[in-house]
N, C-alpha and C positions, 0 to 999 in steps of 0.2 A: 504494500500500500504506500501509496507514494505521496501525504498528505503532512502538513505540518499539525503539528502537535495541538496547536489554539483550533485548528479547523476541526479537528478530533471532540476537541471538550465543547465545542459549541454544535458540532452532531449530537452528542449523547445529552449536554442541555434540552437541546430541542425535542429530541425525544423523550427523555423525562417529563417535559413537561405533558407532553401528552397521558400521560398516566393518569393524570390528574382529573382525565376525561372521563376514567373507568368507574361507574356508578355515583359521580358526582350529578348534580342538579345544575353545576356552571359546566362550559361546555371553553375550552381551551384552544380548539382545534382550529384549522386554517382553510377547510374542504378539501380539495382535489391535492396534490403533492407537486402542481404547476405553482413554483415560488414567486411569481410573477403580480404583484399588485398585495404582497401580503409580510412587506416586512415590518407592519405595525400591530400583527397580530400576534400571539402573547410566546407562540413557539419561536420564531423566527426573530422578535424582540429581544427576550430573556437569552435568547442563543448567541447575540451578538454582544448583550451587555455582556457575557460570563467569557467571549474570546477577548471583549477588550481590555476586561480585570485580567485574563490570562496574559495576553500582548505587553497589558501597559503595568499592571500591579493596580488598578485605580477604579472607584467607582465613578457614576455621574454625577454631578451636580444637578437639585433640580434645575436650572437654567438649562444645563448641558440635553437635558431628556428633555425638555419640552422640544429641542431642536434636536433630536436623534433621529 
């Protein structure tokens, strides 16, 4: 596998969060697995905050997330 290691932990983010799907009342999910028009939904979000703590060591600022 030919991937770097931040792209790794923001695959397995993203799929975890999906779990959160399994007999919950809130629903997490994104529909279809076409990523296209859906990086403010909550797998594809959470996925990218957890490679840029991985990348940089650092979370957001709210300022910073209102414009993520």
């Amino acid at each position: 596998m030919n991937r770097h290691t931040a792209e790794i932990v923001e695959t397995i983010i993203h799929e975890t969060i999906h779990i959160a799907d399994d007999g919950s009342e809130f629903s997490f999910g994104h529909g279809s697995n076409n990523p296209k028009g859906k990086k403010n939904t909550a797998p594809y979000l959470i996925g990218a905050l957890a490679y840029l703590y991985f990348t940089e060591g650092r979370l957001l600022t709210s300022e910073e997330l209102d414009g993520f």
